[in-house]
N, C-alpha and C positions, 0 to 999 in steps of 0.2 A: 086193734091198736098196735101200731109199731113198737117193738122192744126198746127197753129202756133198763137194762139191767142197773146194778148199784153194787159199786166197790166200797168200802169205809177206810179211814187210817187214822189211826188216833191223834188226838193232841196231847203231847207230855209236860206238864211243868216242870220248873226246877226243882221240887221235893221229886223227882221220876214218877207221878204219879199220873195217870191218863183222867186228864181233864173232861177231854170233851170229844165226840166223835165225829169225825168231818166222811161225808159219804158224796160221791163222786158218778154223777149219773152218767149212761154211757147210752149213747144214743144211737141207736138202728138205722137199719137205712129208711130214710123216710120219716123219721118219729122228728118231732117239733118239741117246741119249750110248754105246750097244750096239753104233748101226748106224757110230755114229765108231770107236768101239774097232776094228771090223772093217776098218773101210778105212784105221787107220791101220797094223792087224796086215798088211794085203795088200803096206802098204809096206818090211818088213822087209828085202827083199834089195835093194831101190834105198837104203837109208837112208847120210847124207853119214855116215861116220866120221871118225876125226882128234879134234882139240878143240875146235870150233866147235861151241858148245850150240846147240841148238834149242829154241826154247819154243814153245808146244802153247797156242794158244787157241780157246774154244770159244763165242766173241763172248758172250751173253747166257745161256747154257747153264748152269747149273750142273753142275761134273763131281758125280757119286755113283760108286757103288761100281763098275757096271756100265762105267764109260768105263776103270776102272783093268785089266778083264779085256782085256788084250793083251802081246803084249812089249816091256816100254818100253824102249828102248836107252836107255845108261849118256849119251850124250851130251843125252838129252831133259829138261827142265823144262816141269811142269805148272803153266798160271798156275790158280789156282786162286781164286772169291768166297767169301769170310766166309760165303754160306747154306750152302755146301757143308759147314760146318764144322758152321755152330752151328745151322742147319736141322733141319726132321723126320728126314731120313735121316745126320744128321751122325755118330751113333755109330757105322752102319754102314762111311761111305765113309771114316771115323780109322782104321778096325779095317785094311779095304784097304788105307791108304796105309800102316799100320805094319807087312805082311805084304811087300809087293812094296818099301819102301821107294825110291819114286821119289825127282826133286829136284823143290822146291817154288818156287812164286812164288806169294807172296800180292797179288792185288790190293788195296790199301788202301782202303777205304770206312767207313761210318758204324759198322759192326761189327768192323772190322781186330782193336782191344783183345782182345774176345770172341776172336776164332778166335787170337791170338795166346799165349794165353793153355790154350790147349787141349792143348798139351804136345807138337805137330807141328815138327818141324825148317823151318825156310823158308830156302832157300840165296840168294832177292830177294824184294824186296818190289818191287812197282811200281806208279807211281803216274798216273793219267790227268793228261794235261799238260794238257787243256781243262778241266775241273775245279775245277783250284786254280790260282792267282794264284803270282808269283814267289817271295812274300814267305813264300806257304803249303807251299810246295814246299821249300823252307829249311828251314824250323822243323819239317817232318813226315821229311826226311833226316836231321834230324840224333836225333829222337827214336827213330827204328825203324831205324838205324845198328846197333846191338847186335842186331838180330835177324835183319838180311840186308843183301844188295849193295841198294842205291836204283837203280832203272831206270826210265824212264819212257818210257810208250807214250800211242797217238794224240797222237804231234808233229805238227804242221802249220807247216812254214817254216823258216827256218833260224834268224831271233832266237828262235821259242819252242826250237829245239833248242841254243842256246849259252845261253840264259834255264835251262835244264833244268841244264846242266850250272854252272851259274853256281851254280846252286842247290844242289849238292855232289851230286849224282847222279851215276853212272859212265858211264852210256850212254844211249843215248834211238831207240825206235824209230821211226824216220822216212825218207821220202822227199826231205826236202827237196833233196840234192844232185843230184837228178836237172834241174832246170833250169839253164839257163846261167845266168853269173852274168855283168854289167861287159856294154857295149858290144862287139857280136860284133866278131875282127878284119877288117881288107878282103881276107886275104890268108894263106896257112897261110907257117909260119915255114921254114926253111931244113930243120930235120929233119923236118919233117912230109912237106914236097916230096920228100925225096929216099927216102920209103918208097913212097909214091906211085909213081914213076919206078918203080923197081923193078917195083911190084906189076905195072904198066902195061907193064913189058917182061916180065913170065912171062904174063900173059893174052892177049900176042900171040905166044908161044911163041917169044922170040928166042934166040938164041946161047945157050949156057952160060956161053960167055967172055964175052958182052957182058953179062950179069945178071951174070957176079963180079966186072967192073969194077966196076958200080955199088956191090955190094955193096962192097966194099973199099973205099969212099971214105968207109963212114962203119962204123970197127971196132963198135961200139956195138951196132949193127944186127946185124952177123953174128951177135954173141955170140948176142943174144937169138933170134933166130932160132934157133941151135940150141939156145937152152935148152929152147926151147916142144917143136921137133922130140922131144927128148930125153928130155921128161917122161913123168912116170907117164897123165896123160890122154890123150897119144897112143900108148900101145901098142904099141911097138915091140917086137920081138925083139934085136936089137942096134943101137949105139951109131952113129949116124948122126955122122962128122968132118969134114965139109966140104957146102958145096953143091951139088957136082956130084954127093957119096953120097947127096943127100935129092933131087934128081931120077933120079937113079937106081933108088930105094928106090920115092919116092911118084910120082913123076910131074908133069906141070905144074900139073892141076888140081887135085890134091891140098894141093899145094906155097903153091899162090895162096891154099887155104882160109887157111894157117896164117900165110902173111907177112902176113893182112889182120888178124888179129890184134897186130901189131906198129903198127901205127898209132895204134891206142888206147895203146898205151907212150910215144906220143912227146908226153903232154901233161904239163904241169907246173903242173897244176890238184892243189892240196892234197887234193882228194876224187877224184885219181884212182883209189889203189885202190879206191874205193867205188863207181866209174862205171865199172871196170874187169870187177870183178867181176858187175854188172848186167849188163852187155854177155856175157859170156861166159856167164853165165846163159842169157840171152835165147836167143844162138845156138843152144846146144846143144839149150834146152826147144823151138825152129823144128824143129832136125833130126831130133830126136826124132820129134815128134808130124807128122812131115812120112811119116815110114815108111808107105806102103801108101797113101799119098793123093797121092802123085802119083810120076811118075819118077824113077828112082834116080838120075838125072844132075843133078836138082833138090836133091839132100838139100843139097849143101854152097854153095850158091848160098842156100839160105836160113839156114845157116849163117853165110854172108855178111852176110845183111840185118842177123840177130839182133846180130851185132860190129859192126853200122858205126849200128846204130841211136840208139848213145848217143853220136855223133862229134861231133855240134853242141856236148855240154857238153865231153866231152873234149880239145876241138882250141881251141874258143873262136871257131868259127868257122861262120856260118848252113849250115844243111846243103844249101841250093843251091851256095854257094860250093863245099863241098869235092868237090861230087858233077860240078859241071863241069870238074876235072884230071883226072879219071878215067875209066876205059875198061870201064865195068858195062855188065852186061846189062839190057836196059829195065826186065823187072820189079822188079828190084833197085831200083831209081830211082824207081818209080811205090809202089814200100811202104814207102819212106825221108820222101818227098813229099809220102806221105797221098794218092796217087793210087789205090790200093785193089789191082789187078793180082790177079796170081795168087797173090804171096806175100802180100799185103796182111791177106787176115784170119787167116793163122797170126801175122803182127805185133801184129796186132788182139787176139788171144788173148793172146800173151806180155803186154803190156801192161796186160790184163784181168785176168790173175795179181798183177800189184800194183795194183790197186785197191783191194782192200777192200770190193768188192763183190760179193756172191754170187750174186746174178740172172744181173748182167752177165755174169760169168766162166762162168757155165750155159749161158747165152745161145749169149756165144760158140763155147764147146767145142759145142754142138748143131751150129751151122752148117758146123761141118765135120763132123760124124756122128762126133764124140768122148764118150766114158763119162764117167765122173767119172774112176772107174778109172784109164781110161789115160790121161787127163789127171794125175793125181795123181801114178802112176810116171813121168810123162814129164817133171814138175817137179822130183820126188826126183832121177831120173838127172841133170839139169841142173847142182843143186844144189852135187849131187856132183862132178862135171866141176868145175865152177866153181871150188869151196876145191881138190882138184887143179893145177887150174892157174895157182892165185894165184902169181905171182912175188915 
């Protein structure tokens, strides 16, 4: 079957919170809207459940009938072009969409009228932010208001995504909050040091009693610590109550994957949960796609890299700065740095997942002798992880 890799990009509301995940099929040479149908059916038993929609785009593709033959999960939205409506094959891909009754996203274009008109349920309409101007974005929300939710996708920035939302739209698919924002500070703040400390005493394997002094200085910390412990992404059999239960339980290195987690908690950056949930993404699609390409004792050290990789926006602080209080292993430091290492082009990858680029993200999964496939499941399981372990 032709390659069909998969990009994702979130959708942010106006609380900054990542709504919903739009993923962006990228089509090989030769691969059809038949050969997407199948590799998105191969993703059925990785797919995120919960409420967090997913919308399905197939960049410049028009879906026809053929893309609708799979099982669409009840949480998925098809964004779907006016050709596909009013084009040669439009009576047949109506007939599909009114037999399997997906959810619909019309992208609006020079035809929207036409296919809106065609007697199809659309639960959004969405509209290119590069496209149209502020004032267009306005006047076109408020007209196709009665016939679905206003979304806008390809954001670039963060005025065109409050420009969007200005413009009475609900969400807008974008990266922008992935950059720092304001003057890095010189120095991490009082709760950030003292997760650090912590971490830096379970990676030198100290006392138990001297990690639950630390812990105990700042209650906040415990808690969250054992929420994460405790969650459904970590798979416990029974209910972990104290610290010395969860080194008992998991052990040190285990223990270190999950408080490194807890530092991304300690930012009070408005689009934390949004850099939060990236982060936790990142990790798990490392540890994933880490299985069989190198040591088992690697999985959660890249796990590591994938949580500490968004630390610069989250913390507010350059990520030399945050990466000299700490006691990481070299590679960990040389794929945070852009010094390349061993972990470096699994970061290189994660990273090539939100591009938006389909070569690229080919490219990369090649260099590590990755499929589409298992790149694909290795993003779904991520995904998933990821709204799991939202707090």
């Amino acid at each position: 079957m032709p390659d069909v890799f998969i990009s994702r990009q979130p959708l942010v509301n106006r609380q900054s919170k990542i709504i919903a995940t739009r993923l962006t099929l990228h089509f090989g040479d030769g691969a059809t809207t038949k050969d997407a149908a199948k590799a998105l059916n191969a993703l059925t038993e990785f797919w995120p459940q919960g409420e967090k929609l997913v919308f399905i785009n197939c960049e410049n593709a028009p879906l026809d009938a053929a893309f609708l033959d799979w099982q669409i999960p009840g949480n998925a939205t098809l964004e779907v072009h006016s050709s596909s409506i009013t084009g040669p094959g439009g009576a047949d891909f109506i007939a599909a969409v009114q037999a399997s009754q997906p959810s619909l996203c019309l992208t609006f274009d020079a035809q929207a009228k036409a296919a809106l008109s065609a007697g199809l349920a659309f639960r959004f309409i969405s509209f290119d932010a590069q496209r149209f101007t502020s004032a267009q974005l306005k006047s076109l929300a408020t007209q196709t208001q009665p016939f679905g939710i206003g979304v806008a996708m390809n954001v670039v920035g963060g005025q065109s995504f409050q420009a969007c939302l200005d413009a009475g739209l609900n969400a807008a698919a974008s990266w922008f909050f992935k950059q720092p924002t304001g003057t890095p500070a010189k120095a991490l703040n009082p709760g950030q040091a003292q997760i650090i400390r912590v971490l830096n005493l379970v990676r030198k394997n100290a006392e138990i009693k001297e990690i639950e002094a630390a812990l105990k200085q700042d209650v906040a910390l415990s808690y969250k610590l054992l929420r994460y412990i405790n969650s459904a992404g970590f798979g416990l059999s029974c209910e972990v109550q104290s610290f010395r239960h969860a080194v008992t339980i998991l052990g040190y290195n285990k223990l270190n994957k999950w408080l490194s987690l807890l530092l991304a908690t300690a930012s009070k950056d408005p689009m934390a949960p949004a850099l939060m949930h990236t982060a936790l993404t990142r990790a798990r699609l490392m540890e994933v796609l880490a299985h069989g390409l190198v040591d088992k004792q690697e999985y959660d050290n890249l796990f590591i890299t994938g949580a500490f990789s968004m630390l610069d926006a989250l913390l507010g602080v350059s990520m030399d700065k945050v990466l000299e209080s700490m006691s990481l292993p070299e590679p960990i430091c040389d794929a945070l740095l852009g010094h390349g290492g061993v972990y470096g082009p699994f970061l290189d990858l994660a990273q090539a997942s939100e591009s938006g680029d389909g070569a690229a993200l080919a490219e990369q999964a090649g260099m590590l002798g990755l499929s589409a496939d298992q790149f694909n499941r290795a993003q779904m399981q991520a995904l998933a992880f990821a709204d799991t372990m939202e707090l």
